[in-house]
C-alpha positions as CSV (number, residue, x, y, z in Angstrom):
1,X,174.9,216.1,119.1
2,X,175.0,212.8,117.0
3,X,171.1,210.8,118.0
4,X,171.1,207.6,119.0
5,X,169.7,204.6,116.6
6,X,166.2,203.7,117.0
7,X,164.6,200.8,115.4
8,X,163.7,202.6,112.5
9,X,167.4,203.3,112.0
10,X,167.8,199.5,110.8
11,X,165.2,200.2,107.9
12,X,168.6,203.1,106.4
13,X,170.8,201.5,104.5
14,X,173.7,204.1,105.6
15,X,173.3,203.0,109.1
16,X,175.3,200.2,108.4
17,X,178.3,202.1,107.2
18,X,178.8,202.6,110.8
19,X,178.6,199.1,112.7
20,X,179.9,199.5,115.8
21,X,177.0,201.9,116.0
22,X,174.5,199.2,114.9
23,X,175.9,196.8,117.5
24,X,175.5,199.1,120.3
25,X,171.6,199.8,119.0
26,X,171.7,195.9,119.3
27,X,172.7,195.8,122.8
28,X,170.3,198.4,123.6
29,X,167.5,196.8,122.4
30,X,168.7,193.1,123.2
31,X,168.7,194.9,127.1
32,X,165.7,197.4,127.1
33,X,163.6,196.7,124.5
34,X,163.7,193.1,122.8
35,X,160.5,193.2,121.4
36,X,160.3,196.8,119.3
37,X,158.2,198.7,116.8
38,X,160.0,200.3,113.8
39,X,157.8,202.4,111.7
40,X,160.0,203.8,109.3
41,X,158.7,206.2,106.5
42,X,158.3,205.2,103.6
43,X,157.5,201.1,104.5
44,X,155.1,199.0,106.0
45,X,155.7,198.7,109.8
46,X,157.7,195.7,111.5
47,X,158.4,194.5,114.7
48,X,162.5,194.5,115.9
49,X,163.2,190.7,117.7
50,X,167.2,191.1,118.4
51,X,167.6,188.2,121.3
52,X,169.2,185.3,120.1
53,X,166.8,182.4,122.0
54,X,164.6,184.3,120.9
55,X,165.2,184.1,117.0
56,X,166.0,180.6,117.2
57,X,162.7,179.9,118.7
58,X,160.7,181.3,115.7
59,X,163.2,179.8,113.5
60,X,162.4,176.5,114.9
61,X,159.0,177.2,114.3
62,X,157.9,177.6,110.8
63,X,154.2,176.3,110.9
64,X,154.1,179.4,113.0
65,X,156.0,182.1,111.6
66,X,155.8,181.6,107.7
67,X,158.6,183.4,105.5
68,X,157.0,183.9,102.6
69,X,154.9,186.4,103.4
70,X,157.7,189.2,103.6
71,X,161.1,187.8,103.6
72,X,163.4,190.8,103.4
73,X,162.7,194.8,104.3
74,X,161.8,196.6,101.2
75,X,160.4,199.8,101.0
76,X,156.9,200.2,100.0
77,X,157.1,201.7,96.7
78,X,159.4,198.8,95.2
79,X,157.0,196.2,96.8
80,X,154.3,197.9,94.7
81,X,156.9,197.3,91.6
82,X,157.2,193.6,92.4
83,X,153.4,193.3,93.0
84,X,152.4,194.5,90.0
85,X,155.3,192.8,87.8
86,X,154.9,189.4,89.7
87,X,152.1,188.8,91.9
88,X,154.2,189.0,95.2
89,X,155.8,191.5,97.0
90,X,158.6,189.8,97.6
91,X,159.5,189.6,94.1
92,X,160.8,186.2,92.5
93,X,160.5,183.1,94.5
94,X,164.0,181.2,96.1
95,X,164.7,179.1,98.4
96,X,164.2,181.8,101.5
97,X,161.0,183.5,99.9
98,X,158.9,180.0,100.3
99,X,157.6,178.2,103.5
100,X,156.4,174.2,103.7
101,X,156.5,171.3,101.8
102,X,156.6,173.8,98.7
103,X,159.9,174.7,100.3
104,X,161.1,171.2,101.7
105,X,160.7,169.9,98.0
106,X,163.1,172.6,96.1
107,X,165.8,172.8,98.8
108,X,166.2,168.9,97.8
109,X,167.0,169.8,94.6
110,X,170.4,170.9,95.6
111,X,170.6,169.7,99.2
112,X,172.9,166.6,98.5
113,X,175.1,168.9,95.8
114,X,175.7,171.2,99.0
115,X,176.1,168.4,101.2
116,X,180.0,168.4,102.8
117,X,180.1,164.5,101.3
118,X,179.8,166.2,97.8
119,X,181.6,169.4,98.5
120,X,185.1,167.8,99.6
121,X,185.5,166.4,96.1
122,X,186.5,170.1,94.9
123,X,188.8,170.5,97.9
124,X,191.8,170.5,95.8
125,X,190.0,172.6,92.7
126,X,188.7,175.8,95.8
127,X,192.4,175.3,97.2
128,X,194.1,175.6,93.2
129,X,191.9,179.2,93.0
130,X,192.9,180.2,96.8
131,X,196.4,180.0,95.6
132,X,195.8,182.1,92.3
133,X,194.5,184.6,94.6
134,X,197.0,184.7,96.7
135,X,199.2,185.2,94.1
136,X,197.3,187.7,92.7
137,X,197.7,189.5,96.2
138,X,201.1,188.9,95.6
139,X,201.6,190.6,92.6
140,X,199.7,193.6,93.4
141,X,202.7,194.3,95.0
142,X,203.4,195.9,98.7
143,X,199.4,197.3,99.7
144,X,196.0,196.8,98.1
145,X,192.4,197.4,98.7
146,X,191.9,193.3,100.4
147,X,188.2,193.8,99.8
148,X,187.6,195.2,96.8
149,X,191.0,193.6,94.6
150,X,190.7,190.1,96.5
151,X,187.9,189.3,99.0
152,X,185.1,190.5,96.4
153,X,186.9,187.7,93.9
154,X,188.0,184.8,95.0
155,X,184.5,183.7,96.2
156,X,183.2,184.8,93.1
157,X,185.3,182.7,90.9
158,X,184.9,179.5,93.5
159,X,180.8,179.8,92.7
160,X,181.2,180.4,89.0
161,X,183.4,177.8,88.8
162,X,181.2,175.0,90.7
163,X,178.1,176.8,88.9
164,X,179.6,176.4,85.6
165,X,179.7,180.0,84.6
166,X,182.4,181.3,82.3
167,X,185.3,183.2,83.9
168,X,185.0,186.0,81.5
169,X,181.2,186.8,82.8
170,X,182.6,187.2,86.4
171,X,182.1,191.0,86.3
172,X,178.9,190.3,85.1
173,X,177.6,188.4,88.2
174,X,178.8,190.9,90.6
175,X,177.2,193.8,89.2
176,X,174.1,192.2,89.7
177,X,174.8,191.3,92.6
178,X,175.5,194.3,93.7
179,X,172.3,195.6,92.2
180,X,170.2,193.1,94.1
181,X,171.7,193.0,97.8
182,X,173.3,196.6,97.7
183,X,171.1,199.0,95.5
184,X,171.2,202.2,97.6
185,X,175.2,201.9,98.3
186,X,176.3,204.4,95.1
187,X,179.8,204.2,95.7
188,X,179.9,200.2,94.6
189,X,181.6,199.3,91.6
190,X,182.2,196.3,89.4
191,X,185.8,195.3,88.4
192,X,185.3,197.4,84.8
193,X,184.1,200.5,87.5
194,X,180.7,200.4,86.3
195,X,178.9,202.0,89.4
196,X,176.0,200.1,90.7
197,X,172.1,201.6,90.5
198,X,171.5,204.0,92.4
199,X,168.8,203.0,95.1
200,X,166.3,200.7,93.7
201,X,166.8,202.0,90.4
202,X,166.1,199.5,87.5
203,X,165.5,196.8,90.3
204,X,162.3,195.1,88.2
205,X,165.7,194.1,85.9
206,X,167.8,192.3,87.9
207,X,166.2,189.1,87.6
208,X,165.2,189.6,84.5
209,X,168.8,189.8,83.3
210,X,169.5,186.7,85.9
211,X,166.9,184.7,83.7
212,X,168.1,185.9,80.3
213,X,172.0,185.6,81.1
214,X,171.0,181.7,82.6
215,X,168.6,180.3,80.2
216,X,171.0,179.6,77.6
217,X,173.5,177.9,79.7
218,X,169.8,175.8,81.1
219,X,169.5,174.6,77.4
220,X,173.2,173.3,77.0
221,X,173.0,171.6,80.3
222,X,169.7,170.1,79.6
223,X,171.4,168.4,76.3
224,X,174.9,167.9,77.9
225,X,174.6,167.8,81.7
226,X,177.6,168.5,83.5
227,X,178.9,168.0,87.3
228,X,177.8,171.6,88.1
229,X,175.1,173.7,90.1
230,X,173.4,174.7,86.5
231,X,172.9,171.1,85.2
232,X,171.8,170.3,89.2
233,X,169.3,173.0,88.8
234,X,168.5,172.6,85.0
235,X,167.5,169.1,85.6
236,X,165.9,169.4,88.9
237,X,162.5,167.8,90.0
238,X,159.9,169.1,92.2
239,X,157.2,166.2,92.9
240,X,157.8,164.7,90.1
241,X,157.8,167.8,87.4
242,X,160.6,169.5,85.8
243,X,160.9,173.5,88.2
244,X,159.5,176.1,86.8
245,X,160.6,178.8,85.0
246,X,160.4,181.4,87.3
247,X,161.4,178.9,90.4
248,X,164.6,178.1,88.3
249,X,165.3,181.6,87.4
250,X,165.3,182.4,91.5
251,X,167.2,179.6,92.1
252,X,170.1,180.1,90.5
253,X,169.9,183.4,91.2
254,X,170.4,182.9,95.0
255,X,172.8,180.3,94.2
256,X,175.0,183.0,92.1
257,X,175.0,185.7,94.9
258,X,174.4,184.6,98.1
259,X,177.0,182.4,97.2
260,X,179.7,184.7,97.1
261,X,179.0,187.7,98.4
262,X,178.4,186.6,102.1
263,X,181.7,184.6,102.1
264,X,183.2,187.8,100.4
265,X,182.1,189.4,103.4
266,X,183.6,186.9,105.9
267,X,186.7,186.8,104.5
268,X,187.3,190.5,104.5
269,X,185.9,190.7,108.1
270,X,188.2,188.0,109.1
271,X,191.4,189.4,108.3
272,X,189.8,192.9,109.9
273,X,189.7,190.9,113.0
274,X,192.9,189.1,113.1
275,X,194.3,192.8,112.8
276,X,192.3,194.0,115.4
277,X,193.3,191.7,117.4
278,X,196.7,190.6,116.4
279,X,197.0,188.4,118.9
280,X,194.8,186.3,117.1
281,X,196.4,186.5,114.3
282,X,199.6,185.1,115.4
283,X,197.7,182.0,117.1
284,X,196.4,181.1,114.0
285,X,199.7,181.7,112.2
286,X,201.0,179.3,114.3
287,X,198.1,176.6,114.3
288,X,196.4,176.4,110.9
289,X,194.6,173.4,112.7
290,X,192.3,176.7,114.5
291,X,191.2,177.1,110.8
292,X,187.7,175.2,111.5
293,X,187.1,177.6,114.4
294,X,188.1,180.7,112.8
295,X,186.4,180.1,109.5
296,X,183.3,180.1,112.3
297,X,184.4,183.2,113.9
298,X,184.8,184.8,110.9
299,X,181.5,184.7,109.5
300,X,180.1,185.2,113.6
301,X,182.0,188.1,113.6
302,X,180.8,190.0,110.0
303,X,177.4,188.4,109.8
304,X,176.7,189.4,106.7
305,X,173.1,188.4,106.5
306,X,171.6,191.6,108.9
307,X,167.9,190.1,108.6
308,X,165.3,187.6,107.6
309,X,161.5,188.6,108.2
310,X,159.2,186.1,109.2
311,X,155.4,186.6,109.3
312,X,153.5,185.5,112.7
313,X,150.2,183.0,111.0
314,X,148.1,183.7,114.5
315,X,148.3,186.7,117.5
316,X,151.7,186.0,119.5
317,X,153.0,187.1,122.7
318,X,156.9,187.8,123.5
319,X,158.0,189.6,126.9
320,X,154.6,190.8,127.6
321,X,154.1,192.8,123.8
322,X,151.3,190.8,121.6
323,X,152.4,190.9,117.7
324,X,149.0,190.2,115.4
325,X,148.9,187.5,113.0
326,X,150.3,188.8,109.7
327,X,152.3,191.8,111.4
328,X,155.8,191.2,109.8
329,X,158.9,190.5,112.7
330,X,162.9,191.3,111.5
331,X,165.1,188.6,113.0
332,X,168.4,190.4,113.8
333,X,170.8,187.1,113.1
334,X,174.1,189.9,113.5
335,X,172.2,190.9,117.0
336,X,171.8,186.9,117.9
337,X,176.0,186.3,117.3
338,X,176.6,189.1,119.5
339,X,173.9,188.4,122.6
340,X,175.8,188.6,125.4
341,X,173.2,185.6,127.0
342,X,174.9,182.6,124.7
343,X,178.5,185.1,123.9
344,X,179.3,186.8,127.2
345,X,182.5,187.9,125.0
346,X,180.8,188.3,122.0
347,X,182.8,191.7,121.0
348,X,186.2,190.3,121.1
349,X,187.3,188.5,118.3
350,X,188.3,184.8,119.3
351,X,189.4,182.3,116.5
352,X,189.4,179.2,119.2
353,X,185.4,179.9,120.5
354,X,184.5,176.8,121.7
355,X,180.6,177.9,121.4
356,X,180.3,179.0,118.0
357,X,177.7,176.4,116.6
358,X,175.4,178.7,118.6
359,X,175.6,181.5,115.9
360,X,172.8,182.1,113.6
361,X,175.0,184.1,111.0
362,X,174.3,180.8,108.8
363,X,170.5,181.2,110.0
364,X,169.0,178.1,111.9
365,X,165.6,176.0,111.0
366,X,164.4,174.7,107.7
367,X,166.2,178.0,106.2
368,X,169.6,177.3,107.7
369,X,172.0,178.3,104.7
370,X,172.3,175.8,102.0
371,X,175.6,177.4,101.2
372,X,177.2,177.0,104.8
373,X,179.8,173.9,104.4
374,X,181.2,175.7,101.2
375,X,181.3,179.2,102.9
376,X,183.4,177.8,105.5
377,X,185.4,175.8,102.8
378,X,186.4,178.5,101.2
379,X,187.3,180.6,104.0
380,X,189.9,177.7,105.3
381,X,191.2,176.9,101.6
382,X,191.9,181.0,101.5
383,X,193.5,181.4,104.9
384,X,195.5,178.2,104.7
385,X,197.0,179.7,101.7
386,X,197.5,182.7,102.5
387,X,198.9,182.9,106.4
388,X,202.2,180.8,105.7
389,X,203.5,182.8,102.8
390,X,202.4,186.4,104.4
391,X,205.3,187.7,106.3
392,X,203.6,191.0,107.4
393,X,199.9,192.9,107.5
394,X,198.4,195.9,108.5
395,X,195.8,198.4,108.0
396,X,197.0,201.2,105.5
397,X,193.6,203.3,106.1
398,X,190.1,203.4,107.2
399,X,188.1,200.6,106.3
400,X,184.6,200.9,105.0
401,X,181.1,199.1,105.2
402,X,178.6,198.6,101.9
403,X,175.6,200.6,102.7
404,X,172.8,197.7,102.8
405,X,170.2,196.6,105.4
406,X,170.2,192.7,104.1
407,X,173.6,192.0,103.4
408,X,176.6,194.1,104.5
409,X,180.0,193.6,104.8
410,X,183.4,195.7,104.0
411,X,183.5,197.2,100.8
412,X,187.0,198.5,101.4
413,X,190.0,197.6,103.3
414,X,193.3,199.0,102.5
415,X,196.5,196.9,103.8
416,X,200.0,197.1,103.9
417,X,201.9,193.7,103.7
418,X,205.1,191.8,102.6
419,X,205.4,188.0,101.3
């Protein structure tokens, strides 16, 4: 007899090799228990929120609930490795590690960059990649690995390109990547088929080899600025002094993964949707103008972020269960997109949902994601190139799910199709 999830479960990266499973642990808790204790071996205990008014209350509420405190589940032992290497447990500092007007001042180093004003200047540039991917699809032939051989790549080569990053360090990124958001999944591998670290192993690196790979390219931008992320970074201000060094280093660090590898996971997701539900798939084959919606449902559906912590500053109450002050709480964001109170059919897959500003799979609050016009971006420039040249599509074997309790998505998905 397989045992149910508990809370604890959500603290085991190979939990979420089985979503379906996590969802109905979601719905469990969401009903019975919205307010839960995990005390999982091996790390500090946490409180389980999973109720979507629920997460967008604290989210709304940052004086309150601070997230710098403890942003993202780590186990104990590699806190203790970022403590003693950096002063904080969290490790390096981005944008989602800081709280305040410490926060407020370095998201508006990139905030107008990000801005969907700025953004639809490289419309036609993310559409001119869409299409080499989709040729690249094309010439793989009759069936591929979508995930792995396209999903993984196009998002990649949109962020490196608006970040400024050679193509030829590509492979580069991603293994780092995969380091950082995926350390215990073993089976990962980079393009070259480099396997990824096994769980937490070299993990006081990563951002060490994020700083040394960047700082040159910080230099050249600093002497020859550029209409990219690096110079926007490179050059940026925080009241009125140049970032700091270990600020930067974070900063383009989140802007390098997050930046892709959510949207990687949307885009995969998406097309796992459209063929589970194929009638989907032909109402957007016939209406690309459901392309704003679906891009939406896409990344509902996936939501690749799992969690966020956030750190209660005094004692709070929820549904009758007091949590101290300083007693960390794991928002459930891929709980929130599927609470039956704001999605009463929040398991089917719709591409025209009229109510999908609701999500929080972008977050909501001070932290909403940065990234969230160009995720969607991408996902319409992809799909619009993509759906009137493919004839036919189908699953050709069991998909499977990145082992990770921050960000998960597919990690494979083998399909049949004809152009």
């Amino acid at each position: 007899m397989i045992e149910p999830l508990t809370p604890e479960s959500l603290a085991r990266a190979s939990t979420f090799s089985k979503p379906n499973e996590v969802y109905e642990l979601y719905a469990r808790l969401r009903r019975d228990a919205p307010v839960a204790k995990a005390e999982p071996r091996g790390y500090r205990p946490f409180w389980v929120m999973t109720r979507h008014d629920d997460i967008m209350a604290i989210e709304r509420d940052p004086a309150t609930y601070a997230a710098g405190d403890r942003t993202v589940l780590l186990p104990e032992k590699v806190e203790a490795i970022y403590e003693a290497k950096y002063g904080d447990r969290n490790g390096v500092k981005p944008l989602t590690h800081m709280d305040g007007p410490y926060h407020r001042a370095h998201r508006g180093v990139t905030m107008d960059w990000f801005g969907p004003k700025n953004l639809r200047k490289f419309e036609p540039q993310i559409a001119a990649i869409a299409k080499e991917f989709v040729d690249r699809m094309e010439d793989l032939g009759a069936a591929c690995d979508f995930s792995a051989d396209i999903a993984y790549w196009f998002p990649l080569r949109v962020v490196m390109t608006l970040m400024g990053v050679p193509k030829e360090d590509e492979a580069q990124v991603l293994r780092l990547t995969q380091r950082l958001f995926s350390p215990a999944d073993k089976d990962l591998k980079t393009q070259d088929g480099e396997k990824s670290a096994s769980a937490h192993d070299g993990v006081r690196d990563v951002f060490a080899e994020f700083g040394d790979y960047y700082r040159a390219l910080t230099e050249d931008r600093r002497k020859s600025p550029k209409d990219d992320i690096i110079s926007t970074i490179a050059n940026g201000v925080v009241n009125g002094c140049p970032m700091a060094e270990r600020e930067m280093t974070s900063y383009y660090v989140i802007a390098s993964t997050a930046g892709h590898d959510t949207t990687a996971a949307s885009i995969g997701g998406g097309l796992l949707g459209l063929l589970q539900f194929p009638d989907q798939l032909e109402m957007l084959r016939a209406d690309l103008g459901l392309l704003n919606s679906a891009a939406e449902e896409f990344v509902r559906w996936t939501a690749p972020v799992k969690h966020f912590m956030r750190t209660p500053q005094q004692d709070v109450t929820w549904h009758g269960t007091t949590i101290a002050a300083g007693e960390a709480i794991m928002l459930c964001y891929a709980s929130a997109c599927r609470d039956e109170s704001v999605f009463p059919d929040g398991n089917q897959f719709r591409i025209d949902r009229k109510s999908n500003p609701a999500h929080l799979a972008f977050g909501y609050g001070p932290h909403f994601c940065l990234g969230k016009f160009l995720a969607t971006m991408e996902i319409r420039a992809f799909y619009a190139e993509l759906l009137p040249r493919l004839k036919h599509v189908e699953l050709a074997g069991e998909p499977t799910y990145i082992e990770s309790t921050f960000v998960s998505g597919l990690k494979s998905l083998p399909i049949r199709f004809s152009f």
